[in-house]
N, C-alpha and C positions, 0 to 999 in steps of 0.2 A: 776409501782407496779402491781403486778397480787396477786390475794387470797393466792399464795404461796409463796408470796415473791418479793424481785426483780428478778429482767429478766436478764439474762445475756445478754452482746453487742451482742453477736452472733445471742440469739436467739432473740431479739428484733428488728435485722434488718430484719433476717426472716419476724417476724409477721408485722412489716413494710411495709416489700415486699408483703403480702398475701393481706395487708390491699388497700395499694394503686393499686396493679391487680385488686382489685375486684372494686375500684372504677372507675377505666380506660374501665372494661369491663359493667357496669353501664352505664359511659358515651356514648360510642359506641352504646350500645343501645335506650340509649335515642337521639342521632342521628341519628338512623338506622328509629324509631319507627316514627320520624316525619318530617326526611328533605331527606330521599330515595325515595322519590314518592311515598310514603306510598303503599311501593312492596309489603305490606301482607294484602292488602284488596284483595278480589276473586270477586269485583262486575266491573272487566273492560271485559265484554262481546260484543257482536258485539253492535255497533252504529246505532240509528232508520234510519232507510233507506224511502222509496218509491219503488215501482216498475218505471222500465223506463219506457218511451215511447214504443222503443223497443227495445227488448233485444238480447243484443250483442251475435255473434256466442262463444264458449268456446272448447279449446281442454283440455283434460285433460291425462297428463301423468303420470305415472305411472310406478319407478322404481323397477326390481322384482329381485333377485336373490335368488333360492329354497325357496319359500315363498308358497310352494303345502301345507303346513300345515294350512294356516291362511287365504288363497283365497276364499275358499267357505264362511268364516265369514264376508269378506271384501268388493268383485267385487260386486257381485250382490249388494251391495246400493248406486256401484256408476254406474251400468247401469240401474237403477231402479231409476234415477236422475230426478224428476218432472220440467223440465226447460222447460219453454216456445221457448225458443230460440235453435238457432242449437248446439250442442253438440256432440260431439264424444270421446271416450276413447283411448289411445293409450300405449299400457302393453309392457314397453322394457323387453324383459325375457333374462337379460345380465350371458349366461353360466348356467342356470341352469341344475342340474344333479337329480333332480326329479319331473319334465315333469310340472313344472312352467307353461309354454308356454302350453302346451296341456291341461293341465285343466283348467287353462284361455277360453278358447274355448270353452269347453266342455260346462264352467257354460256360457258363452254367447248363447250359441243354446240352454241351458236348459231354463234359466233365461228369453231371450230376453231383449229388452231395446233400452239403448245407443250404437249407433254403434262400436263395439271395432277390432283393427286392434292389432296384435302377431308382436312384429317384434325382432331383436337380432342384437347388434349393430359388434359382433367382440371383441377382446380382445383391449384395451386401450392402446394408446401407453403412453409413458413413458412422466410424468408431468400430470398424468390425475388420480384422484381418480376413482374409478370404480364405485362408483354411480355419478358423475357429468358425467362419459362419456356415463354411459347408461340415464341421464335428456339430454344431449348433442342431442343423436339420436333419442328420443323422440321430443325435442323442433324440431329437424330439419324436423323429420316428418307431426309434426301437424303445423309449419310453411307452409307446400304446400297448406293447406286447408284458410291458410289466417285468424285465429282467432283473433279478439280482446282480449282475456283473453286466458291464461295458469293455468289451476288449475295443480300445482308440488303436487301430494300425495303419502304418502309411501304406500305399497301393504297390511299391515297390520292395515288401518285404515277403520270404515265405519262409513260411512255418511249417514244423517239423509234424508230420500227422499226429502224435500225443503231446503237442503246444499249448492244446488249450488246456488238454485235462492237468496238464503240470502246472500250467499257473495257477488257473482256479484250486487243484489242493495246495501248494504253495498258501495261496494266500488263506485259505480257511485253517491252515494248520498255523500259521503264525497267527492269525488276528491281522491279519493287514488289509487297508482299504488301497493302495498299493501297490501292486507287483509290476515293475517293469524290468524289462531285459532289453541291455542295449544291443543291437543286433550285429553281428562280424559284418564288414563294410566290403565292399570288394576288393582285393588287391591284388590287381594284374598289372597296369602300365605301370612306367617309371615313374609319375606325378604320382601316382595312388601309393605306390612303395612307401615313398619318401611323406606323404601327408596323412595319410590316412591311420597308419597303426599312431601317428602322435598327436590325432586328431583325439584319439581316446583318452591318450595318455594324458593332454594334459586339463579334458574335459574329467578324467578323475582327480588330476591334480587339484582343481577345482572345487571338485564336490569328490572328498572322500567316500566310496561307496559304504566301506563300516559302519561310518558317521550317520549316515541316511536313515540307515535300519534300524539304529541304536534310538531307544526312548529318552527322551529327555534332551535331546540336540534338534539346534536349531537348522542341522544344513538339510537341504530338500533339492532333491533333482528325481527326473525321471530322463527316460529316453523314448523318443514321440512313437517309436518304429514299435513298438510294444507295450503296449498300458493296459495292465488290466483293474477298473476301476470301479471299486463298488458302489452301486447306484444311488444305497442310501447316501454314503459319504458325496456324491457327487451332487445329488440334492445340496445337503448340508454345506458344501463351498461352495454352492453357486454357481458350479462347472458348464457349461463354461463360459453363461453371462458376467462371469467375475472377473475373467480374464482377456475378455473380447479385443483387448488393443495390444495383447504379448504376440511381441515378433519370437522369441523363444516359448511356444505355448508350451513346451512338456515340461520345463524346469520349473516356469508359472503355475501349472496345474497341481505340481507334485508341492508347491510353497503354500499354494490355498488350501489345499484338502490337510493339509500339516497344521497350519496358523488354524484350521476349525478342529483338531481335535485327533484328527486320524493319525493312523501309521501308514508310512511307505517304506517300503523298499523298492532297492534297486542295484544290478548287477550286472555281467555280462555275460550275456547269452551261449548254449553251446549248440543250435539248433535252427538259433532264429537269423535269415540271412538278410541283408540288402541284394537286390538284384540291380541295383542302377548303377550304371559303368558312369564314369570317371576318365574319359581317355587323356584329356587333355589337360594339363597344368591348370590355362585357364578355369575350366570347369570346374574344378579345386578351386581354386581362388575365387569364383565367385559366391559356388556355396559357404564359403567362412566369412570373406566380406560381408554375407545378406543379413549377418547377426551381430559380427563380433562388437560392434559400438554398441547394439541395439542390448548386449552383455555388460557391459560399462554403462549404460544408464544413461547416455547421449552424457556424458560428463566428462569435457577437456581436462577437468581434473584428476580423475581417475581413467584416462586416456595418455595422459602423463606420466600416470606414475604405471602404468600398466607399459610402457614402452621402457622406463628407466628401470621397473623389475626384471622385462626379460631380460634385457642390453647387462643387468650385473648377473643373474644367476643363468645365462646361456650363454653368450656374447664374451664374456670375459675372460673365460678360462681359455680359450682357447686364443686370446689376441694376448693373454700376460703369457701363455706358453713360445710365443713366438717373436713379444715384445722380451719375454729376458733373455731367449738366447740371442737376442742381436743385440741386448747390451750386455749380456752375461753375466745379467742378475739371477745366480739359482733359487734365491727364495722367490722371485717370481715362477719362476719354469716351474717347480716343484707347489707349489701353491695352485698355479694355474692349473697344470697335469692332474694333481689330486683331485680338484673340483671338477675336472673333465670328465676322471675314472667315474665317479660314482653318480655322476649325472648317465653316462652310458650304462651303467650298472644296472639304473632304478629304467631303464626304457627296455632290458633285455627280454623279463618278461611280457610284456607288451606283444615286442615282436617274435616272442618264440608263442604270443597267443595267437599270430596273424599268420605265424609259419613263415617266416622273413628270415634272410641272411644277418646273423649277426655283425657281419660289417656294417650293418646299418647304423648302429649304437653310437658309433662317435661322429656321424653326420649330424644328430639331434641339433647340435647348433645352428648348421646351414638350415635346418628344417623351423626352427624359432627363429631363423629370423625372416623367413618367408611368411610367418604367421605375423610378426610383429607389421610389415609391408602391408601384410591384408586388415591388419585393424588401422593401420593410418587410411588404407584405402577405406573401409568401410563408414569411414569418421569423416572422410572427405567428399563420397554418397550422398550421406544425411544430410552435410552443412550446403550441397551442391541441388540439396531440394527432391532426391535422387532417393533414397529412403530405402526401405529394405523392401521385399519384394519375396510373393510366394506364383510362382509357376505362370510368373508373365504380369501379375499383380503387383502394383509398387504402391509403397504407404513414405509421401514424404515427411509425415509427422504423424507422432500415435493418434492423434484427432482427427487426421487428415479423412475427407473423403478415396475411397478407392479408383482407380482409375485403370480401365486397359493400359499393358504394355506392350 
């Protein structure tokens, strides 16, 4: 019985169905909130280290295509790298078409520092992403110099003048082949507000960072903007002939050096920044598009059910909240509301680590379902022969030959 009466069959299976969604996305959440590696704590930061004895040489590479925009905010802090030990930079400028490679230079004779060597690997052959093949002729470069460690960073990241010496003891104090720190991303415009702090959030959801670090677990991620990678282990996985056709190379890298034996970790950065702006919505939506299928496994099936999980654990709570007060079902409103609360809850910290208005927290849903859009989008790429794409580069099948875009 409702205040107006009885319910018709029809619509009582309705509110049925609104009633039991909301308690199913409830559930999920109170699953998500305490047996995911508790993915939306922000306090898995680097591990207390020591300095060594002495400190291992380091090459660090550095993949760039037309990245003349964001170099001058970048190079200079990683040749401005306070490391005790030997060091040198090595900038693949793979094709660039406005003078990447030359103002690379420029700010090294302005700047001074760390030693940095310009080199251009040549066009990729076919089974080769175009950033794995310009880390490829990087690693193989700074392999002549004999490094113990590889720092992989992308050209649009700067690092904090004791970046390096923290990772490298970081990782000799644990034992880790390992250390990456995902980097704070920018967040200025409206589009970066709203995408970017749950761009992390639900890349931890994902891959609990705890789980990563912990021996004996199978989950493995890295974050591509920071890797610091010991050379033997990179040998030992094959890095990165093993991974040549990964449109996600850092999460690839961090699963093979894992599957041969080593430890990784991985955290979030307090030091290490993105300098690449984000102004427009679009430009969000096309860096998520460029992977999220290529994260599913090009599988309509788990493309499927990756749309029906967000649609019940994002999507729900908020349509039973609004679906019971217009039929003035309160086990929906309150089922829905609860699952709402504690999904805003688990994203606070997130955005008290991006420094964001806590009004943000109960937008999450408008913000998942703009993520859910970008992987039908990104799923509609692939099957459109469209494929994913690094810095002008499009791959319409992991086989596929490379082609200008």
């Amino acid at each position: 019985m409702s205040r107006f009466g009885p319910l018709p069959w029809g619509r009582l299976r309705q509110v049925s169905a609104i009633v039991w969604s909301a308690a199913g996305s409830l559930a999920a959440w109170g699953w998500l909130l305490l047996c995911q590696g508790f993915f939306w704590r922000t306090d898995v930061r680097l591990p207390p280290s020591r300095d060594p004895g002495t400190w291992p040489s380091v090459c660090v590479v550095v993949p760039a295509r037309d990245e003349a925009a964001v170099l001058p905010a970048s190079l200079p802090s990683l040749l401005a790298q306070d490391y005790p030990g030997r060091a040198e930079v090595f900038l693949v400028d793979d094709g660039s078409t406005d003078g990447t490679g030359e103002l690379a230079r420029e700010l090294a004779d302005r700047h001074g520092g760390l030693p940095l060597t310009v080199d251009s690997p040549g066009e990729p052959p076919a089974g080769w992403t175009g950033k794995l093949w310009a880390v490829r002729h990087g690693v193989g470069l700074a392999r002549a110099r004999d490094p113990e460690y590889l720092l992989l960073t992308d050209a649009d990241i700067a690092h904090a003048p004791d970046g390096l010496r923290r990772l490298v003891a970081a990782a000799r104090t644990g034992g880790f082949d390992v250390v990456s720190q995902m980097a704070r991303l920018r967040v200025e415009s409206l589009g970066e507000r709203l995408v970017v702090p749950a761009f992390v959030y639900f890349f931890a959801q994902l891959y609990p960072f705890r789980r990563i670090g912990r021996e004996g677990t199978r989950t493995a991620a890295a974050a591509g903007g920071c890797v610091l990678l010991r050379a033997e282990a990179a040998g030992r996985a094959r890095i990165p002939d093993a991974i040549r056709q990964a449109v996600i190379d850092d999460v690839a890298l961090a699963r093979a050096v894992k599957r041969s034996g080593g430890r990784v970790w991985l955290g979030l950065a307090d030091r290490v920044d993105s300098v690449r702006p984000y102004p427009r919505l679009r430009d969000l939506w096309r860096m998520v598009a460029r992977s999220a299928y290529a994260q599913l496994r090009h599988s309509p099936v788990l493309l499927a059910g990756t749309v029906a999980g967000l649609t019940l654990v994002y999507l729900v709570p908020p349509v039973a909240v609004a679906a019971g007060a217009v039929a003035g079902n309160g086990a929906a409103t309150v089922l829905g509301a609860a699952a709402w609360l504690v999904m805003a809850g688990t994203y606070v910290p997130m955005l008290r680590y991006y420094r964001q208005p806590l009004w943000l927290a109960p937008l999450l849903p408008f913000t998942a379902f703009l993520y859910l859009l970008m992987t039908v989008d990104s799923a509609v790429r692939h099957h459109r022969g469209r494929g994913a794409a690094w810095k002008g580069r499009t791959y319409a099948r992991p086989d596929a030959v490379p082609e200008e875009g």
